[in-house]
C-alpha positions in Angstrom: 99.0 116.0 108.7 100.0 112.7 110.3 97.1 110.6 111.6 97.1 108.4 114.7 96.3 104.4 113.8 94.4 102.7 117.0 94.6 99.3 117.6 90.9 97.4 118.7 92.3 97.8 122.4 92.9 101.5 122.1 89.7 102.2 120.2 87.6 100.5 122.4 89.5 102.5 125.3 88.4 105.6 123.6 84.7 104.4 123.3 84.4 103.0 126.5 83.1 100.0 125.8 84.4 95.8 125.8 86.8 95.0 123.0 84.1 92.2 122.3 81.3 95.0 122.0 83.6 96.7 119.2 84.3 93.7 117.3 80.6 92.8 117.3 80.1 96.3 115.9 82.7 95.9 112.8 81.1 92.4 112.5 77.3 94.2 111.8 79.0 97.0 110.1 77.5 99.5 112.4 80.6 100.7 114.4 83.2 103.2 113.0 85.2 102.7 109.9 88.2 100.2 110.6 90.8 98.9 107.9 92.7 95.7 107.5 97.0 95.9 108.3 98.3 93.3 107.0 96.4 89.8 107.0 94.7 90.4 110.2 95.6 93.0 112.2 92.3 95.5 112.3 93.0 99.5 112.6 91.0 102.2 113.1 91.9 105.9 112.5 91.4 108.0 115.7 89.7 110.7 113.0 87.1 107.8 111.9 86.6 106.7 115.7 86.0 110.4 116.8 83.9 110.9 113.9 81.4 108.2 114.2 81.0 108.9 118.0 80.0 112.5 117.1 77.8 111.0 114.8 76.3 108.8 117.6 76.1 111.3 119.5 74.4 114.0 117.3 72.0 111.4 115.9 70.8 110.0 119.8 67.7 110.9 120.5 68.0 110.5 124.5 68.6 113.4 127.2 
């Protein structure tokens, strides 16, 4: 199964939301799951990304 990396750019795209909003969110350690490449490049898995939106959205309690 081959898995689609995301750079901060792209996974913000995704989300919808400011690169700096994302960054903040790793920074708390409430955003979805991201992983080091290399010394500082930051991934994210699409699957994770997906994932934790789903959970967002499952666990929001507005209409």
């Amino acid at each position: 199964m081959a898995h689609t990396i995301l750079t901060t750019a792209e996974a913000a795209e995704v989300l919808r939301v400011p690169v700096g909003t994302l960054r903040y969110w790793r920074h708390q350690g409430t955003g979805p799951k991201s992983f080091k490449l290399g010394a500082k490049r930051v991934a994210y898995m699409r699957e994770d990304v997906e994932a934790w939106l789903r959970a967002q959205y499952e666990a929001g309690d507005c209409e």
